[in-house]
C-alpha positions as CSV (number, residue, x, y, z in Angstrom):
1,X,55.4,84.1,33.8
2,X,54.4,80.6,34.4
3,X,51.2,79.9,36.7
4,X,51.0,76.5,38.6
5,X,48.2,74.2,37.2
6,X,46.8,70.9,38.7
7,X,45.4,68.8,36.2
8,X,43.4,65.8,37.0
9,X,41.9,63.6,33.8
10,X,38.7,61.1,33.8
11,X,39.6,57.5,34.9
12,X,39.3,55.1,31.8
13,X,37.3,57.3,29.8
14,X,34.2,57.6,32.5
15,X,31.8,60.1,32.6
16,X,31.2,63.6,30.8
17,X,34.4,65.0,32.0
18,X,37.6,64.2,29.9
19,X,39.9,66.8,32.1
20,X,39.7,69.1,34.9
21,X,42.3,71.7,35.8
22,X,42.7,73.9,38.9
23,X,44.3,77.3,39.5
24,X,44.2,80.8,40.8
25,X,43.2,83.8,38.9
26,X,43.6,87.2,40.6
27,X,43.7,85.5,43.3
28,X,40.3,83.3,43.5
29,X,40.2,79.8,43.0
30,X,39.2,78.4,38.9
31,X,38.3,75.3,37.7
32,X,38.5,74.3,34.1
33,X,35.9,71.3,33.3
34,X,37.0,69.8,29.9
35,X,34.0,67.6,28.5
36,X,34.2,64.8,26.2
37,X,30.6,65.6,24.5
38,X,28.5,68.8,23.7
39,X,25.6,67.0,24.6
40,X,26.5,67.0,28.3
41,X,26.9,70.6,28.6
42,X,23.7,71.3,30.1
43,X,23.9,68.4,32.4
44,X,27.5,69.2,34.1
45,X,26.4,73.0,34.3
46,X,23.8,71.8,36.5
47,X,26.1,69.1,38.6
48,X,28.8,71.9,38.6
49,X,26.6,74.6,40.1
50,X,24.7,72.8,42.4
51,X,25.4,72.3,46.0
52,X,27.8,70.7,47.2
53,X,30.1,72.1,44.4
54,X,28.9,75.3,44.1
55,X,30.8,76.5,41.0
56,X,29.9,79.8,39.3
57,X,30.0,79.7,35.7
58,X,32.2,82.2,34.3
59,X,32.0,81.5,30.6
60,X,31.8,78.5,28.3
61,X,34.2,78.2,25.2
62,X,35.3,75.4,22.9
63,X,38.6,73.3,22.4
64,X,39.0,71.1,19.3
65,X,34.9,71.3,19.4
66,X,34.7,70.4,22.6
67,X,33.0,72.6,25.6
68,X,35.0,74.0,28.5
69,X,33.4,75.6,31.1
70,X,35.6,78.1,33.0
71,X,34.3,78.4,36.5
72,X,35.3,79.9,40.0
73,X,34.4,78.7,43.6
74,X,35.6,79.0,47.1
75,X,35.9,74.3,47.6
76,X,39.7,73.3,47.0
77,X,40.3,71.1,44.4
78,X,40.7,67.8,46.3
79,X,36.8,68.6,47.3
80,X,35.8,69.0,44.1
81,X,37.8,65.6,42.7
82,X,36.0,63.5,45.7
83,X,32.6,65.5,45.0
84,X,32.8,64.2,41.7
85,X,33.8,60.9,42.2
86,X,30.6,61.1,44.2
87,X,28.6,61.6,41.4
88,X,30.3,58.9,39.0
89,X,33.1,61.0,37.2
90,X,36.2,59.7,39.0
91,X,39.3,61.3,38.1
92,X,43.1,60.8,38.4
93,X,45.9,63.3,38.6
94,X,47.9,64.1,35.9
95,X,51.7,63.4,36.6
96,X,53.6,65.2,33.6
97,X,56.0,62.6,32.0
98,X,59.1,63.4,30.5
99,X,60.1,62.3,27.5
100,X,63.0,60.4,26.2
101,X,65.9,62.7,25.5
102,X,68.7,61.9,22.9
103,X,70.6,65.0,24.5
104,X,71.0,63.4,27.8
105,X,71.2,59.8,26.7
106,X,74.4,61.3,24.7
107,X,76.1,63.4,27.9
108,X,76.0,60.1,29.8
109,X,77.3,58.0,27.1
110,X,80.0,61.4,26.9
111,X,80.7,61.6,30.5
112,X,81.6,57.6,30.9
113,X,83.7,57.5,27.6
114,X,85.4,60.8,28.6
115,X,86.3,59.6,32.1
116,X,88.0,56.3,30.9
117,X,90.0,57.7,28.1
118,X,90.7,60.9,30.9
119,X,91.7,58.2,33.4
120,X,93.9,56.4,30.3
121,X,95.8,59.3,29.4
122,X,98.0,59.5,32.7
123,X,99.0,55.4,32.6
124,X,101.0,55.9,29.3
125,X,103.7,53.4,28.8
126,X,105.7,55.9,27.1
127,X,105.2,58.2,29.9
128,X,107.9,58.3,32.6
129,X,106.4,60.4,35.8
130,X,109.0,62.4,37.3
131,X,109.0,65.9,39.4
132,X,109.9,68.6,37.6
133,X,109.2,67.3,34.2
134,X,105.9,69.5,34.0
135,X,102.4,68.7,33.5
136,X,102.1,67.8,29.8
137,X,105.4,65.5,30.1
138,X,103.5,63.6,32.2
139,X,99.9,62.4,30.4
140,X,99.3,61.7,26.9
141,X,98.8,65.3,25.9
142,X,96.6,64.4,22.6
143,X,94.0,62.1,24.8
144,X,93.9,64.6,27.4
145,X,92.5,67.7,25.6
146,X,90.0,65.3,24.0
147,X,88.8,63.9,26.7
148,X,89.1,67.1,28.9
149,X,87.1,69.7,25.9
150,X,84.5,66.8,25.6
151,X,84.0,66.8,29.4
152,X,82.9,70.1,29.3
153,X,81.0,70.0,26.4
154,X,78.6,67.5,28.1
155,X,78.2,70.0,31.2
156,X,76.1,71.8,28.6
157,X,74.4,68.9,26.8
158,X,73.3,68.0,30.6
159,X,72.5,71.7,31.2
160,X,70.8,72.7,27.9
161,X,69.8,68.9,26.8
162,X,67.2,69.9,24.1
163,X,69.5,71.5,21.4
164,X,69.5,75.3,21.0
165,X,66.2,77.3,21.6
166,X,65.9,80.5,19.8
167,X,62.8,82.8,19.6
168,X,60.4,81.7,17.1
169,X,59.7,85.4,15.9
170,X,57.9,84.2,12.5
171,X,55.2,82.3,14.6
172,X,55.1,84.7,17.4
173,X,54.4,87.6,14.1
174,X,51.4,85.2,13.0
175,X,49.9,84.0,16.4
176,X,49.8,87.9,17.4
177,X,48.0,88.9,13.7
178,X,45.6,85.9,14.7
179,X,44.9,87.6,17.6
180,X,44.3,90.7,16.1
181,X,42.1,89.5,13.4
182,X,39.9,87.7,15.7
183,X,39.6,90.7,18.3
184,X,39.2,93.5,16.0
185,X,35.4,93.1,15.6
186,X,35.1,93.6,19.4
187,X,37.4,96.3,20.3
188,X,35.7,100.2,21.5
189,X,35.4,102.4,19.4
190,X,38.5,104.5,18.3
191,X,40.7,101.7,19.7
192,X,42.7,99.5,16.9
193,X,44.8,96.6,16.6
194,X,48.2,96.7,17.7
195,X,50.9,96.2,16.0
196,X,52.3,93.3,15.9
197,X,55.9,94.4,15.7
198,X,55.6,95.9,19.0
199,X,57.5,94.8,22.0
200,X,54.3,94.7,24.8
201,X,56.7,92.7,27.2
202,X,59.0,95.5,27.5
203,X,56.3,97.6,28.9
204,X,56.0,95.3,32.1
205,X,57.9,96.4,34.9
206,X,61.2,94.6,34.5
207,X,61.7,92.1,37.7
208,X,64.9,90.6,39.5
209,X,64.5,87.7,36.8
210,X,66.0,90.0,34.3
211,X,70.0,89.9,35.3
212,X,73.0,89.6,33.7
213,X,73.5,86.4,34.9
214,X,70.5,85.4,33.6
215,X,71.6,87.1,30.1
216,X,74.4,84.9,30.0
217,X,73.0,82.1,30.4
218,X,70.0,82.7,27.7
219,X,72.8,82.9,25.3
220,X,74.2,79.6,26.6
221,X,70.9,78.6,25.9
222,X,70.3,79.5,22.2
223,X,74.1,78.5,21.2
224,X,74.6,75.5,23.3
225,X,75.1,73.5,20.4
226,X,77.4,76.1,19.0
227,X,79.1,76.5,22.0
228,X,79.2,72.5,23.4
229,X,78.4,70.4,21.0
230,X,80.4,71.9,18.6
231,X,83.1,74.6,19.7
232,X,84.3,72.5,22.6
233,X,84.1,69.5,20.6
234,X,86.4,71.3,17.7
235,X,89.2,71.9,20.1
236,X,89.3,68.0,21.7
237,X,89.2,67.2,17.5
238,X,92.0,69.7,16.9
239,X,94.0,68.2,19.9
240,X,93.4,64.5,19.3
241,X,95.0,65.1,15.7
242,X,98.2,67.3,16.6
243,X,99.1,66.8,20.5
244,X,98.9,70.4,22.6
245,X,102.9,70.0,23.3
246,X,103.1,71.0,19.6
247,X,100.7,74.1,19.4
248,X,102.8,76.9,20.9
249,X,106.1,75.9,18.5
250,X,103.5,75.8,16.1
251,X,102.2,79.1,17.1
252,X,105.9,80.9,16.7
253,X,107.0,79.2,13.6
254,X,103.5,80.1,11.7
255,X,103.1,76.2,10.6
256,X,101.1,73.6,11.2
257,X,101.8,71.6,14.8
258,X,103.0,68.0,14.7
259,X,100.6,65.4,13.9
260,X,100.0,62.4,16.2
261,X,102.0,59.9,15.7
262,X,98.7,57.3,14.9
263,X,97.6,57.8,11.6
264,X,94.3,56.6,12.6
265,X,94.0,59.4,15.2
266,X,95.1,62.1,12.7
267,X,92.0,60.4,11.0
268,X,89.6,60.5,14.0
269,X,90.4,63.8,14.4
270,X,90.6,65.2,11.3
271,X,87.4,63.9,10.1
272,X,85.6,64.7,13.6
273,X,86.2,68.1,12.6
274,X,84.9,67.9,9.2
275,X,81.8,66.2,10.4
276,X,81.4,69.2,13.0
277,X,82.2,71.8,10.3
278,X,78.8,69.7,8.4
279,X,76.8,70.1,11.3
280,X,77.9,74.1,11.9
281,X,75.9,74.2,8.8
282,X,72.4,73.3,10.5
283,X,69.3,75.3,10.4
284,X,66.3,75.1,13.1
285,X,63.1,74.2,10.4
286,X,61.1,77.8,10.0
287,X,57.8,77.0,9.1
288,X,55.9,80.4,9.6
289,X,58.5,82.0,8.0
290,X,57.1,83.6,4.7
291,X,60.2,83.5,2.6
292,X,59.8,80.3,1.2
293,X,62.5,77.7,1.8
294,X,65.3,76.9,-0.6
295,X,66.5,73.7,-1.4
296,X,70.0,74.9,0.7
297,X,67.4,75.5,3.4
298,X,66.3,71.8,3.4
299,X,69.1,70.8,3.7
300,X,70.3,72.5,6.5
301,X,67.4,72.0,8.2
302,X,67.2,67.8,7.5
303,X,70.4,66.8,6.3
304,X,73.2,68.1,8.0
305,X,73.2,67.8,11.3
306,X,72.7,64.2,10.6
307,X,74.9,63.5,8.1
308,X,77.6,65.4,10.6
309,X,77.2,63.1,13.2
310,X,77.8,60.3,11.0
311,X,80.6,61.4,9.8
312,X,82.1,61.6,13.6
313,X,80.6,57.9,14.5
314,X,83.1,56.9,11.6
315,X,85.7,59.3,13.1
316,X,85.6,57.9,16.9
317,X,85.4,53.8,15.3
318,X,88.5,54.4,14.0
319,X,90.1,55.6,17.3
320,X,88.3,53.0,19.7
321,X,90.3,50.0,17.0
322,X,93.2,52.5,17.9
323,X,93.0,52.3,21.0
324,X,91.9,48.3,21.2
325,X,94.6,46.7,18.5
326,X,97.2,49.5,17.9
327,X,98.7,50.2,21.1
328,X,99.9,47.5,23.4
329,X,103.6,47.6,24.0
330,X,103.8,51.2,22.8
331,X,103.9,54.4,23.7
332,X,100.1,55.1,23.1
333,X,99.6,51.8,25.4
334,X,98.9,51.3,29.2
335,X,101.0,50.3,32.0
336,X,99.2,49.2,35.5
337,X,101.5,48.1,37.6
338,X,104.5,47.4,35.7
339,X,102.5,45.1,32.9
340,X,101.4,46.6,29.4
341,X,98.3,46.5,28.2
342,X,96.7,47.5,25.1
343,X,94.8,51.0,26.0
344,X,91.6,49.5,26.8
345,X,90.6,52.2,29.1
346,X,90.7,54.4,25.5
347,X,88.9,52.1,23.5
348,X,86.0,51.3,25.6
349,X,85.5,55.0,26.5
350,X,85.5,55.8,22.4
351,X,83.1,53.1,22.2
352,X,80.6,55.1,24.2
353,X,81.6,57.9,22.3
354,X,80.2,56.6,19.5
355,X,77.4,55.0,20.9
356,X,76.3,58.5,22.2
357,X,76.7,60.0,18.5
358,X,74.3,57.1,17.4
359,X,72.0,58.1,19.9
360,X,72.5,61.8,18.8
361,X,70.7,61.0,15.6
362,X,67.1,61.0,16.7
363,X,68.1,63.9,18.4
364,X,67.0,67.6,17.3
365,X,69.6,70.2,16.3
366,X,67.4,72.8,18.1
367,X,64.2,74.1,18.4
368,X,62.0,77.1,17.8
369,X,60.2,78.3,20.7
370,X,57.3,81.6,20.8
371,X,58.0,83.6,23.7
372,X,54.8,83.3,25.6
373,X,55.1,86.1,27.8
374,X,55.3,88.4,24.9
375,X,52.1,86.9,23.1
376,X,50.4,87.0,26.6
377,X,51.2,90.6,26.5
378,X,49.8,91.5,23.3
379,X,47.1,89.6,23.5
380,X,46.2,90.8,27.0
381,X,46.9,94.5,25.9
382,X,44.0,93.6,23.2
383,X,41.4,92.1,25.4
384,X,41.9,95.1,27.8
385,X,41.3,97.7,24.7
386,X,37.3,96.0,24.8
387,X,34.5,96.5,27.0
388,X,34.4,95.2,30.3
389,X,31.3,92.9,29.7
390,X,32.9,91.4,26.8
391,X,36.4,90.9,28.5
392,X,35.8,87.1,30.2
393,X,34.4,85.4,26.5
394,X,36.8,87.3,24.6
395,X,39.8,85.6,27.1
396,X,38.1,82.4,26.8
397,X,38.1,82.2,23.3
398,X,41.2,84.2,22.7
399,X,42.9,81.0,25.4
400,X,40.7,78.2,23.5
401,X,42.0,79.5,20.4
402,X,45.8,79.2,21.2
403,X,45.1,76.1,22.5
404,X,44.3,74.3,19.7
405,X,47.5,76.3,17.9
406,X,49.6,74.7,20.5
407,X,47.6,71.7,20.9
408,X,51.3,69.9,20.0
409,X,52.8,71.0,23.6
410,X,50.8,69.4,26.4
411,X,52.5,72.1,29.0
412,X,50.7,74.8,26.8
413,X,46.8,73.5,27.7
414,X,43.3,75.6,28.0
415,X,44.0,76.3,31.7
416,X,47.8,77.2,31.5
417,X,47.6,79.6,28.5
418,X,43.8,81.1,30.3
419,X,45.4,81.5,33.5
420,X,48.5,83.6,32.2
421,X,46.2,85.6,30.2
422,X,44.2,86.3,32.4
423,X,46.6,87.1,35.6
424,X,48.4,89.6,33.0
425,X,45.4,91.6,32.4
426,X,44.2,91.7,36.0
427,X,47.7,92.5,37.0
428,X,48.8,95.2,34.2
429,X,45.6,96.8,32.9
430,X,43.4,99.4,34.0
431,X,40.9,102.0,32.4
432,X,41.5,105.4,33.3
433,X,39.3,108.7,32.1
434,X,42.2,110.4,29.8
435,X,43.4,106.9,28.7
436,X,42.0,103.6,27.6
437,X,44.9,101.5,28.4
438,X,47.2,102.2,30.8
439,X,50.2,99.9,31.9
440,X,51.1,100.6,34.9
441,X,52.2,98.7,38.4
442,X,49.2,97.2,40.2
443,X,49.7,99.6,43.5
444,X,49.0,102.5,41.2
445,X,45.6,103.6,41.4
446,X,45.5,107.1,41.2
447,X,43.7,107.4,38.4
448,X,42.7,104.0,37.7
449,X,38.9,102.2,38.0
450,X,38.4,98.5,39.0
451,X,40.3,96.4,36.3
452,X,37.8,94.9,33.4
453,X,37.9,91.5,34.6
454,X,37.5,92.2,38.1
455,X,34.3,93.5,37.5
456,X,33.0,91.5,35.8
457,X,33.9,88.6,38.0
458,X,32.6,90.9,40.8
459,X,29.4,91.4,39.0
460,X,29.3,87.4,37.8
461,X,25.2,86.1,39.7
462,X,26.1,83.0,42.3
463,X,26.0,80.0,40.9
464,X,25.0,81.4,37.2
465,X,24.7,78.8,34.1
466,X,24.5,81.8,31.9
467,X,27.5,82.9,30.0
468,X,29.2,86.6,30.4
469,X,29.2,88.4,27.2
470,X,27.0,86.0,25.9
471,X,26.3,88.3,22.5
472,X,29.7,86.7,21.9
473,X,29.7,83.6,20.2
474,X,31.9,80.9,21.5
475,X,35.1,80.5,19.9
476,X,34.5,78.1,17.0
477,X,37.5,75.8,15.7
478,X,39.7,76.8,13.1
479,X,42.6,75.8,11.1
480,X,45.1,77.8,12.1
481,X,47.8,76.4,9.1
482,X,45.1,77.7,6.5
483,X,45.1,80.9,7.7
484,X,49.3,80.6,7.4
């Protein structure tokens, strides 16, 4: 459940706004004005409100100290932007930039080295291409798996290029106690905190989003790096350092297959695989979990993943000087058009090889990730269990407050995290005479009344500068880590 925000931001610092950002709530349109001062507040709730804008105030919270005024209107945001610009706060629109990523950087370097040493493998001096001879008498069969496994592998770097995400269940436990301790005073009487153990995602209706396709690839998602990076990457390894011709003798006799005849790819391989079974080690860092980390946990978390991929930049050095000074006028050499060569092709693609591991080093094993639709869910199931007067402060503050939690993820801002909130509880909740709560589909209204927000939006004066709930106090900044 991800809403679509416009975001526009103040041009060069101008003005009392520092951001505005547009959606739709239950279907009307919001604005969220952003100020760069307390002091203005009074003066853009006047500007805002007055004609030609028009804005109703809905509520006013705080981000990081600052004010944000949540507020609804019939104009479209491009007649707000020029309205303002009228009045001396130009803005610009925010174009969301992405980031550098290692993973990515490292597929393409994997893809290009791949290709060449693919291409190399089936213009082997040693190699004599007759019909009938079958498929591995006719490529380098030790090159071929390599390249071929490592191909693959980067399909999934490309795919899933930010390391595995798993479910950040430690956070998700804390950010839903947060919730509760800061809701509790205003919940109706008889009602209580849930518990935050519960699933409140799984009492949604269940959409077409939720297949087993989609199943599959989730996992693909948490284990890429299992799966690609590593798995795949094994078998090329195990390949490179005893050729595929050798496996299924291998197999039958219960012994080891024959190594390559190349000491120095028996090294590449070998030690690629050691340097994978280092990384296999690695741990995604676990800050909210309460167990306190070991010194093994550190390590895991900092060290090996690392120190694994140096290991394999050693590994795949030692097979591009293979490839570059140890092969022409053999078998592991080229032959274009009657003429050796040394297997250029080979080395320039393990060069890139190990230029992509290089790059790999800045990158991050993984990540840990909340699963917002679940915290939206609690949180929204906890709003709904107040009063209807108090519901539109409570979801500012409740938003403002997760905010500044999440203040390290620019996708996760006031008017994204707001929005969600508030589209779940207008969509999912109702009050109902033998039940506080009930959550149920949207079309069901049997026994429902107006949903909380609704009517209080329904009930919100034109063109008010007055806060809803306004016995609530504003949410007020807090240190979420000391409260860890």
């Amino acid at each position: 459940m991800t809403e679509m925000i416009t975001s526009y931001r103040a041009k060069l610092g101008q003005g009392a706004l520092e951001t505005v950002d547009f959606s739709t709530v239950a279907g009307k349109r919001f604005a969220f004005f952003a100020l760069n001062d307390p002091a203005k507040l009074d003066e853009m709730k006047r500007v805002l409100t007055a004609p030609p804008l028009s804005q109703t105030l809905v509520v006013t919270t705080y981000v990081a100290g600052k004010p944000v005024l949540v507020m609804q209107g019939n104009l479209p945001p491009a007649d707000i932007v020029e309205g303002l610009a009228a009045r001396g706060q130009a803005l610009e629109k925010v174009t969301p930039r992405k980031a550098l990523d290692p993973w990515k950087i490292r597929s393409m370097f994997g893809f290009g080295g791949q290709s060449l040493q693919l291409a190399s493998t089936f213009l082997r001096a040693g190699i004599a291409h007759k019909a009938g001879q079958g498929f591995w008498k006719n490529i380098d069969p030790s090159m071929f798996v390599f390249a071929a496994t490592n191909l693959a592998a980067n399909v999934i770097n490309l795919v899933y290029h930010q390391g595995e995400q798993v479910e950040d269940v430690h956070q998700q436990r804390y950010l839903k106690q947060r919730v509760n301790r800061e809701l509790a005073p205003h919940l109706k009487e008889g009602e209580a905190p849930l518990d935050i153990n519960d699933n409140r995602q799984a009492l949604r209706p269940q959409d077409e989003r939720h297949k087993p396709m989609d199943e599959a690839k989730g996992f693909l998602k948490r284990h890429s790096v299992q799966i690609g990076e590593l798995g795949l990457r094994y078998l090329g390894a195990v390949g490179l350092a005893f050729p595929a011709t050798g496996w299924k003798a291998a197999l039958n006799n219960k012994t080891l297959p024959v190594a390559n005849a190349s000491i120095l790819r028996v090294y590449a391989g070998l030690s690629s695989i050691f340097g994978k079974s280092v990384a296999l080690t690695s741990a995604i860092p676990d800050p909210y979990n309460p167990k306190p980390a070991t010194l093994l946990d550190h390590l895991r978390e900092k060290v090996s993943f690392l120190a694994g991929g140096l290991v394999e930049i050693t590994s795949f050095s030692a097979l591009a000087y293979d490839c570059f000074f140890k092969t022409k006028g053999k078998p592991s050499g080229l032959v274009i058009n009657g003429t050796p060569h040394r297997d250029w092709l080979g080395g320039v693609g393990a060069s890139m090889f190990v230029m992509g591991y290089i790059v790999r080093s800045w990158a991050k094993f993984g990540e840990r990730n909340v699963n917002m639709e679940e915290l939206y869910a609690h949180a929204s199931d906890t709003i709904a269990a107040t009063s209807a007067d108090k519901v539109p402060q409570l979801l500012a503050n409740t938003a403002a407050s997760l905010t500044e939690h999440f203040q390290d993820k620019p996708t996760l801002n006031f008017a994204t995290i707001y929005t969600n909130l508030a589209n779940d509880l207008t969509k999912f909740h109702t009050h109902s005479k033998k039940s506080n709560i009930l959550i149920t589909n949207v079309n069901n209204t049997e026994k429902s009344l107006k949903k909380p927000l609704e009517v209080a939006l329904a009930n919100a004066p034109a063109n008010s500068v007055e806060s809803h709930g306004a016995e609530i106090e504003p949410f007020a900044p807090r240190n979420a880590l000391a409260m860890h």
